[in-house]
N, C-alpha and C positions, 0 to 999 in steps of 0.2 A: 441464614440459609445459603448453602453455594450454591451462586451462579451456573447459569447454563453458557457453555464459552464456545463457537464454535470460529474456528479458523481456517482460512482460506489464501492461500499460499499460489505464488508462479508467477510469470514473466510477463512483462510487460504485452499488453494486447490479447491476452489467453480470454478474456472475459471477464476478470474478476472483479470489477465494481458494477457492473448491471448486476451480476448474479447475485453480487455479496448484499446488495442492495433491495432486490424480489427476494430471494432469501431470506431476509430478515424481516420484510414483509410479512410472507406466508407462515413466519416464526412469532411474529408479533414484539419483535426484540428491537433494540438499536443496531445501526449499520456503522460502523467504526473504520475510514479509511484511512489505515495506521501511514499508508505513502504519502499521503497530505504534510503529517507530521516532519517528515525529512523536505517535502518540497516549502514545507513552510519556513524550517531555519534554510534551507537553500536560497529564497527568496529574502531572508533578511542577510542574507550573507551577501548577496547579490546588491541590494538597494545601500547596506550601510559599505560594502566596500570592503567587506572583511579579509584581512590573508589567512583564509582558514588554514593552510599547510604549517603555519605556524600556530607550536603549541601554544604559548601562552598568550598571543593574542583571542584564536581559539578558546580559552578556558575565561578568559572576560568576558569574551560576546555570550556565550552558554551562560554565565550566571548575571548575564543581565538580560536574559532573553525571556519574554512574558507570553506564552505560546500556549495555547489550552481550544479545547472542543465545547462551545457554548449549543444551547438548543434554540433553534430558530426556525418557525415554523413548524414544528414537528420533526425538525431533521439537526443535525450538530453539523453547524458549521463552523471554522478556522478561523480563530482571533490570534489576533498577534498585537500586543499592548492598545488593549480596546479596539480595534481596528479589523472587520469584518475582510478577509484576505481570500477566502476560498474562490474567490474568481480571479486570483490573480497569480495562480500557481500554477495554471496547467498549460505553461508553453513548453515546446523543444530545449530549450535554454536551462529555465529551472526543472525539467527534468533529467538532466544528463547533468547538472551538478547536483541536486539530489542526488544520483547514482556515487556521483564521487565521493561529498561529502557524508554521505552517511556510513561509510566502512572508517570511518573514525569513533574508535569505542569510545571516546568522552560524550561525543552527539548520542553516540543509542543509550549509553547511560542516561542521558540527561532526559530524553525521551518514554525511558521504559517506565517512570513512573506514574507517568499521565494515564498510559495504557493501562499498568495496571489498578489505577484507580477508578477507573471505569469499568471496569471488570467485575472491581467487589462489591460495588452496586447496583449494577440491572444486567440480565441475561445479554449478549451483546455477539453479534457476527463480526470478526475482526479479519480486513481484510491488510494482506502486506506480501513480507517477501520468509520472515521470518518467525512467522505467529507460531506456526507448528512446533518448532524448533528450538525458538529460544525466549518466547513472549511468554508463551504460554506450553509449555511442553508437558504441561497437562491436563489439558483441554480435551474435552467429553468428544468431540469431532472434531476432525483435522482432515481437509481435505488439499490436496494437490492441483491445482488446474494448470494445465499447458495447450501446448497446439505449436502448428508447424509454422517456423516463421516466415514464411511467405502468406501465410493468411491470418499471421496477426499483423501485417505489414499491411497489408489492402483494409483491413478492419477501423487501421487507426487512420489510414489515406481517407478512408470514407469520412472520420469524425473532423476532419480537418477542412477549415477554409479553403475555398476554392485559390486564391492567393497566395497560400503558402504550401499547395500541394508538390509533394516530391515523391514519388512510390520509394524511388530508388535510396535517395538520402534517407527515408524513414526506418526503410528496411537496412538501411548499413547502419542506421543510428541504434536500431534495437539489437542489432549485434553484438556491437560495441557492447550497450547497458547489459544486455545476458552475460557477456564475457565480464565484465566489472562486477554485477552480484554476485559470480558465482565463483569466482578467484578467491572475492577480496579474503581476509584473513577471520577478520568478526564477523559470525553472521553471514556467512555466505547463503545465497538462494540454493533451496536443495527442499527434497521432501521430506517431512518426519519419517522415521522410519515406520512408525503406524498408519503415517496418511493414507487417503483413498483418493488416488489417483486419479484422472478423468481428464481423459486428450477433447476437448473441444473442437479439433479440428471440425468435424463433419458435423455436430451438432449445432441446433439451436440454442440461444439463450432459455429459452423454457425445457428445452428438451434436458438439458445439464439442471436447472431448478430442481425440475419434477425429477432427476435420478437422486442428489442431495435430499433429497426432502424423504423419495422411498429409504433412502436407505438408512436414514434418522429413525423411520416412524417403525425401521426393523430391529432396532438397540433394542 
């Protein structure tokens, strides 16, 4: 029987792993953070030393790379050769080489199969930059989420250590990352052209749920 797939797409700080996360919730489904995926070989790329710019070092580390979504606690979290990682990927660091190193088509090759094996088996909310478009470009719902970035820049000031707080550097750093997904050449960040849209600025986290959710139970 097919899967129910639904994908949720946009830029860094718009919302998308709360919502994609209560989403899948009030769906009863898995929550799938495809951005893990890219911050996870960024992080091994980082810890082993890799010159990813170079291809064929590149193409060694990818087929020795042991990266997969295990279930833990009721939730999947991010192994990397046995090795529980998902707390260890969400700094500034490995996020802005993430940005980089993922507009390398050998990495989203090497990546798309994971995704889409989790797909052909449980109904799944997949959240990223390219779900609509090129993960799944035919997925039952595709939604878009944005917001203005000056207030996805305060959003993520807030989820940050008092110690490492910078408004200004976050916000020139999310720049940056929109300018890199949306350039790069693979897979650039963009909406399906069927997606449904939805500026989060002025809304709540529940308020952007419960509009997803009506507008699902109107299919």
């Amino acid at each position: 029987m097919k899967k129910t797939i639904v994908t949720i797409d946009g830029p860094a700080g718009a919302g998308k792993t709360t919502i994609s996360k209560l989403l899948s919730q009030s769906l009863g489904c898995v929550y799938v953070d495809t951005g893990s995926l890219y911050r996870g070989v960024a992080y091994e790329i980082d810890r082993q030393k890799i010159n990813w710019e170079n291809d064929d070092v590149l193409a060694g580390f990818i087929d020795s790379l042991d990266l997969n979504f295990e279930n833990k606690d009721k939730e999947l979290v991010l192994v990397s050769s046995g090795k529980d990682i998902t707390d260890l990927i969400r700094t500034p660091q490995i996020s802005m080489l993430a940005s980089a190193t993922s507009a390398k088509p050998r990495i989203r090759a090497a990546l798309l199969d994971i995704q889409k094996n989790i797909a052909a088996k449980q109904d799944a909310v997949f959240e990223g930059r390219d779900m609509g478009t090129v993960v799944f470009p035919d997925a039952e719902y595709k939604f878009f989420l944005f917001a203005d970035l000056a207030i996805r820049a305060q959003r993520r000031y807030n989820e940050m250590d008092e110690c490492s707080k910078d408004i200004d550097h976050i916000k020139s750093q999310m720049a940056t990352r929109d300018d890199n997904d949306s350039q790069r050449k693979s897979a650039p960040l963009k909406a399906a052209s069927d997606a449904i849209k939805i500026d989060s600025t002025f809304l709540t986290i529940d308020q952007v749920v419960d509009k997803m959710v009506g507008i699902m139970s109107k299919s």
